[in-house]
LUMGU-760949 format. One record per atom (N, C-alpha, C): x, y, z. Coordinates in steps of 0.001 Angstrom, whole numbers, padded with zeros to 6 digits, always signed. Layout:
XYZ;...
//
This chain:
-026665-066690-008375;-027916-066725-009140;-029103-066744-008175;-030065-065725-008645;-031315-066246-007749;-032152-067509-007683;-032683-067462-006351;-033825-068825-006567;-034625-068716-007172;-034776-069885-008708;-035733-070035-009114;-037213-070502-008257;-037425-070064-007807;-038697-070695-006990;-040203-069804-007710;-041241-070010-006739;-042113-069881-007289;-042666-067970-007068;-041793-067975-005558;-041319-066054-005973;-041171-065448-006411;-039953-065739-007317;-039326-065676-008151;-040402-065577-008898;-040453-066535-009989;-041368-066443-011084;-042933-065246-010833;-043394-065107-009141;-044473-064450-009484;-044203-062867-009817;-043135-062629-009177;-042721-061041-009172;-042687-061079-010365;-042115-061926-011382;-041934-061730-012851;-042867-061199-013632;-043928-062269-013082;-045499-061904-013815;-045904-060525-013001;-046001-060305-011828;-046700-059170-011313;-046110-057848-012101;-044681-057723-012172;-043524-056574-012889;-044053-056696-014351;-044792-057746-015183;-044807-057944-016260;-043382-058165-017311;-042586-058770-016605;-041123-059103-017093;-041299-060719-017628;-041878-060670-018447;-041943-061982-019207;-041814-062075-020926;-040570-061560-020940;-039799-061054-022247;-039484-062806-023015;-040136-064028-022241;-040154-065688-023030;-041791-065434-023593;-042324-064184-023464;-044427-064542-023769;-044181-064396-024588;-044712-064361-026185;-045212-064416-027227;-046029-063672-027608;-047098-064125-026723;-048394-063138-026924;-049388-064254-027896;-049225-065043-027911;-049674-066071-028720;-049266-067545-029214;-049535-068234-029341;-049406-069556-029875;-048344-069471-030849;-046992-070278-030552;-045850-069409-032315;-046209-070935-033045;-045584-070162-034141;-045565-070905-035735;-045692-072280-035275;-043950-072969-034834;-043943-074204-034865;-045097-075308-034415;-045490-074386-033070;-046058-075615-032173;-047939-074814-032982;-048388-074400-033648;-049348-074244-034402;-049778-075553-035394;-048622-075396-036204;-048201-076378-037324;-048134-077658-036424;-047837-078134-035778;-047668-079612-035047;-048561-079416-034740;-049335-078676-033642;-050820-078901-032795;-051891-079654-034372;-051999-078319-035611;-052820-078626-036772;-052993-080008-037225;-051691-080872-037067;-051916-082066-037926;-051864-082793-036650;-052675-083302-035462;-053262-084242-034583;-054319-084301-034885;-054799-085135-035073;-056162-086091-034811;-056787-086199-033840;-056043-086955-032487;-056756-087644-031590;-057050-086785-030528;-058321-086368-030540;-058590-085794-029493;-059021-085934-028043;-058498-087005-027828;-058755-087538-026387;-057414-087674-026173;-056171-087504-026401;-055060-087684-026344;-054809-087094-025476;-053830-087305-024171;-053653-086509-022979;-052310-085597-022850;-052492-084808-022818;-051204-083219-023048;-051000-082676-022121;-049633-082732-021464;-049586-081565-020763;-048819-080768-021640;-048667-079492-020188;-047673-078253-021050;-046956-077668-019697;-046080-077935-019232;-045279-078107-018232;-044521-076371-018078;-044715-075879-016999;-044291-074282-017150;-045173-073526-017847;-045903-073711-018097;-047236-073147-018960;-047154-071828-019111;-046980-070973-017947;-047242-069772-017723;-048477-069379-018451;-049023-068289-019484;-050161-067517-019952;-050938-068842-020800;-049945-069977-021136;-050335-071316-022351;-051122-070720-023188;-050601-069939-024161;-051395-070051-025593;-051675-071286-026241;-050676-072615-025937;-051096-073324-026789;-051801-074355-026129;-052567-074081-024934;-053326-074552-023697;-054621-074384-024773;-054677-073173-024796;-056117-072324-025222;-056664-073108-026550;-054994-072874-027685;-055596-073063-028621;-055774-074801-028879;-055181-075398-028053;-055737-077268-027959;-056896-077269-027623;-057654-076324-026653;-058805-076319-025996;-060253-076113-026887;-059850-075123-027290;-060943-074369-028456;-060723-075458-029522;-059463-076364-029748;-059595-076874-031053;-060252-078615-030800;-060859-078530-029450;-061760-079628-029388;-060734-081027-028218;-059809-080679-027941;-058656-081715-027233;-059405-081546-025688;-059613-082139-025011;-060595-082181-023860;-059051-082968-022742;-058515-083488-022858;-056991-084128-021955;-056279-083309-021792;-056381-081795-021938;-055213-081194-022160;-054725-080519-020096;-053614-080908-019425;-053274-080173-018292;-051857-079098-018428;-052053-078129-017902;-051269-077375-017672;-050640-077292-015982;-049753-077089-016080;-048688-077280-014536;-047421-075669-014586;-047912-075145-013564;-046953-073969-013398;-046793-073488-011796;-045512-073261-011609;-044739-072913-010312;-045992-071979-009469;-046085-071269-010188;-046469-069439-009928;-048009-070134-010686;-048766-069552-009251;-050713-069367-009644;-050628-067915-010358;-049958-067165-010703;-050597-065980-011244;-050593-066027-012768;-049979-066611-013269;-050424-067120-015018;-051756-068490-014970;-051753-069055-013995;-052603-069707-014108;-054257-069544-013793;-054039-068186-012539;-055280-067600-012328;-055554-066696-013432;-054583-066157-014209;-054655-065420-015567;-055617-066320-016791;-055648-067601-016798;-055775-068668-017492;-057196-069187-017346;-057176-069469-016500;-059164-069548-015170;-059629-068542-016029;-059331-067484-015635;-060278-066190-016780;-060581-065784-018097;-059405-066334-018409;-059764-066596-019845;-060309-067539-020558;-060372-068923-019894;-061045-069704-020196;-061770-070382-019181;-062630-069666-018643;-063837-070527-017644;-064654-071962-018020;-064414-072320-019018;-064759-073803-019116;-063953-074574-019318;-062454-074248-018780;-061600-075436-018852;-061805-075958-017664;-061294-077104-017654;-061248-078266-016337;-060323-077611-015798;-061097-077516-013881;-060020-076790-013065;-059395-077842-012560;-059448-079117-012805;-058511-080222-012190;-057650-080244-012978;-057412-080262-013856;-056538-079918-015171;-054946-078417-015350;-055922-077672-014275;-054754-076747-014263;-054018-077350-012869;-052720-077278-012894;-051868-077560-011596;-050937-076738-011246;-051130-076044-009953;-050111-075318-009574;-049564-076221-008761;-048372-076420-009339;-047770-077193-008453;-046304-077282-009070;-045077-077973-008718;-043623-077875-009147;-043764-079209-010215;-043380-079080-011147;-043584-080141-012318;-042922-081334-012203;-041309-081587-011143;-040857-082257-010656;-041725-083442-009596;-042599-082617-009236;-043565-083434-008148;-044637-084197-009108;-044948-083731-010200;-045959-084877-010682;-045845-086093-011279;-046998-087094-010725;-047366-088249-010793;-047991-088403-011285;-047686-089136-012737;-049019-089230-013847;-048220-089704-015364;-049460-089801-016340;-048548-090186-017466;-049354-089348-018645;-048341-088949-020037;-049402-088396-020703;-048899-088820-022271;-049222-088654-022884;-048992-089309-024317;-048539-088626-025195;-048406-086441-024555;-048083-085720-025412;-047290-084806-024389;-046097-084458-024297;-045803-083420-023669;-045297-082321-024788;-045279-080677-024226;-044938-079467-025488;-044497-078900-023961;-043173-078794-025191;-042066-077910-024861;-041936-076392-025178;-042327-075725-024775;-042271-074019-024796;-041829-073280-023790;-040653-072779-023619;-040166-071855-023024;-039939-072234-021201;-039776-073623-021334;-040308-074468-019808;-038545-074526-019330;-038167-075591-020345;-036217-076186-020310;-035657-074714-020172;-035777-073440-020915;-034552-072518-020811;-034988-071865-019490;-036274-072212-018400;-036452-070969-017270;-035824-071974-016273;-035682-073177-016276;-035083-074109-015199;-033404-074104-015310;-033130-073781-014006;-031735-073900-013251;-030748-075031-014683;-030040-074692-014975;-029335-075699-016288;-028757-076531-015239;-028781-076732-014262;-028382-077992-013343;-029034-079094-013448;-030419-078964-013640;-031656-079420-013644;-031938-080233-014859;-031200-080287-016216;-031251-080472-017290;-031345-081779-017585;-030741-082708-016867;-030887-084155-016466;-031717-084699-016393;-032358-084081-014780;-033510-084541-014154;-034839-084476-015107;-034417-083004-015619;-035924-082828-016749;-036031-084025-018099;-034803-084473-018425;-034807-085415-019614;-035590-086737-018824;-034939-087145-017743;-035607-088174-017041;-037057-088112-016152;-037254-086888-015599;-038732-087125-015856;-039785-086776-016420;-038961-086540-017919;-040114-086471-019305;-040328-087891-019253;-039046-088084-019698;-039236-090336-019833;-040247-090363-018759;-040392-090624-017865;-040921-090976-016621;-042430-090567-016886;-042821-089268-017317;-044222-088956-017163;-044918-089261-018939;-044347-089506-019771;-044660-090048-020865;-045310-091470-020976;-046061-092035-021527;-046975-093249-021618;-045728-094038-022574;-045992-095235-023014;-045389-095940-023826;-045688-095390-025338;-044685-095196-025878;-044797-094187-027412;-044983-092913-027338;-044974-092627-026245;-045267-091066-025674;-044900-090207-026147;-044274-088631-026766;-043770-087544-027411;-043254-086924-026810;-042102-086168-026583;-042007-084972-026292;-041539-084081-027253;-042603-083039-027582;-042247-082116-028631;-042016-080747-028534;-041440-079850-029173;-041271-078353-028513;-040387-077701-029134;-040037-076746-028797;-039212-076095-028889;-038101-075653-028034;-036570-075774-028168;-035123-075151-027255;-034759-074222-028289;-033980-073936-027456;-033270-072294-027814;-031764-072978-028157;-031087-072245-029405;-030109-072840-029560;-028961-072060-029901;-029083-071288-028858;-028036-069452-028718;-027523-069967-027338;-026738-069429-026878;-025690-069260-025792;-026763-068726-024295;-027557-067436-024746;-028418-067050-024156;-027627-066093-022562;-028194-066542-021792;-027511-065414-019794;-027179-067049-019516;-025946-066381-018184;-025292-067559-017616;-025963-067254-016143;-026326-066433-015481;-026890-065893-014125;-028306-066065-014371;-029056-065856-015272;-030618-065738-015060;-031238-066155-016017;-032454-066301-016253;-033325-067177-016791;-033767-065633-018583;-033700-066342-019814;-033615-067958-019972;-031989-068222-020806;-032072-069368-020089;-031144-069941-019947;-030547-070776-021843;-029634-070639-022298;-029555-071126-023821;-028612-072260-023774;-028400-072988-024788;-027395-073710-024241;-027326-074499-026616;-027039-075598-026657;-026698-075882-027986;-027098-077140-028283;-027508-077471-029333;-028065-078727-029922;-027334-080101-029517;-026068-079541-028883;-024881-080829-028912;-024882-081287-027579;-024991-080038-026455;-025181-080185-025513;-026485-080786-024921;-027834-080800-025661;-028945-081150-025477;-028908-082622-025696;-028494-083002-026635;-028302-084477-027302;-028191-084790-025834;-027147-085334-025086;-026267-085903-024130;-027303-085582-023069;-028268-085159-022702;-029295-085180-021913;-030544-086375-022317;-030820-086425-023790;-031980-086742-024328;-032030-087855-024590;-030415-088536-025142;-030015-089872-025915;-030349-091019-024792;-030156-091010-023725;-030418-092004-023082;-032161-092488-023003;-032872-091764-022861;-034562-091729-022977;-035362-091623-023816;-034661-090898-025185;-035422-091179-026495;-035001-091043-027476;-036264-091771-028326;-035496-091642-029953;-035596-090397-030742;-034658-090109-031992;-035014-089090-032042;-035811-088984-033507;-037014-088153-033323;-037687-087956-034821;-037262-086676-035707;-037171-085475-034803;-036916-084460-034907;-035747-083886-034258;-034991-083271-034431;-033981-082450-033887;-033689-081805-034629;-033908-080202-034888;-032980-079920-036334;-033523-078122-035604;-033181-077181-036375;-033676-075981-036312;-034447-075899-036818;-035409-074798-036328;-037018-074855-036745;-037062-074107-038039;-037587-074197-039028;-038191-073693-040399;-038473-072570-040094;-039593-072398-039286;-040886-072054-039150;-041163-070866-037932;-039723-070284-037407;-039597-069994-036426;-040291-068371-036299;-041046-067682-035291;-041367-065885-034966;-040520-065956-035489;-040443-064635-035933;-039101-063661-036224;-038485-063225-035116;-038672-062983-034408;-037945-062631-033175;-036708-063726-032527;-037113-064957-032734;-036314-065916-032852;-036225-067081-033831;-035722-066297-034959;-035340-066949-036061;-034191-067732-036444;-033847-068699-036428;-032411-069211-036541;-031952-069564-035442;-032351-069717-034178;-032207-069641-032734;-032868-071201-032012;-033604-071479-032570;-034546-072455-032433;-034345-073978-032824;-034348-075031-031711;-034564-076000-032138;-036257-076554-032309;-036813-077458-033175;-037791-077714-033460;-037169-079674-033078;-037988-080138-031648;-037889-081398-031421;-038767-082374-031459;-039234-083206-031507;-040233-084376-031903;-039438-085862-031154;-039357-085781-029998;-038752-087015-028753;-039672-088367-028857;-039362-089143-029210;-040050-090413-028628;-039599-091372-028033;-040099-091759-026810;-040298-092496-025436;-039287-093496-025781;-038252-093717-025425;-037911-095046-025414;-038393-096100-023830;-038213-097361-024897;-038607-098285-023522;-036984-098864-022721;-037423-098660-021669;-036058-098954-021149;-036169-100373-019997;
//
């Protein structure tokens, strides 16, 4: 398998081989973003790449919101499109390395581009970068998916046994609400922080 590194990921973007984009903000995480309130609430979005749902927290008045991605070229993509976001706020940097806490993390297309070795570490330092009552919400893929390259699929049963030790669960189920493109494919999650 190749190195996921941050090479990796830029050739992706430069080739325009980013067959996880959307092209927009999808259904689920629309519908969850809609019914928050608190807009000082602090968010990241971990793997961000193009973050539609960066933009649309931004425009919808959420001022806490950081984005963190391997590869500066979705993120210098991001600078341009939105010149009044906080440039301390965007982080290029490996998501493993950050130090910080946030009260909302969103899950989009971040878990299936990381090495499935890695699957552990990512459950534990969600716990870790989450505040007390903290969220992690999002979306997994819940197809079989490539065993050599990214993205990576794996199954609701198999996810459990990563998650159970660090949080409770509100949500776990397949998403309603899912693109069509991945319909029936989708988990729709809602994680909360346990204290340990």
């Amino acid at each position: 398998m190749e190195t996921l590194n941050e090479n990796y990921w830029t050739k992706r973007y430069m080739l325009g081989n980013t067959g996880w984009d959307a092209g927009s903000i999808t259904t689920p995480l629309k519908t969850y973003i809609d019914q928050l309130h608190d807009k000082n609430m602090k968010i990241l979005i971990p793997g961000s790449g193009n973050s539609y749902e960066a933009g649309y927290l931004f425009e919808g008045g959420f001022s806490q919101v950081f984005i963190v991605d391997l590869s500066e070229r979705p993120l210098a993509i991001f600078k341009e499109q939105y010149p009044t976001f906080p440039a301390e706020q965007i982080l290029h940097q490996d998501f493993f390395t950050l130090n910080d806490t946030f009260d909302l993390i969103i899950e989009q297309t971040f878990f299936c581009a990381l090495n499935p070795s890695l699957r552990p570490a990512y459950a534990q330092k969600m716990h870790e970068l989450l505040k007390p009552e903290g969220r992690l919400v999002g979306l997994l893929f819940n197809i079989p998916l490539y065993q050599d390259h990214p993205p990576f699929g794996g199954s609701q049963e198999e996810y459990r046994r990563y998650f159970e030790p660090y949080f409770h669960f509100h949500t776990f189920e397949l998403a309603y609400n899912s693109i069509a493109p991945r319909q029936g494919n989708e988990l729709f999650i809602n994680l909360k922080k346990k204290e340990t």
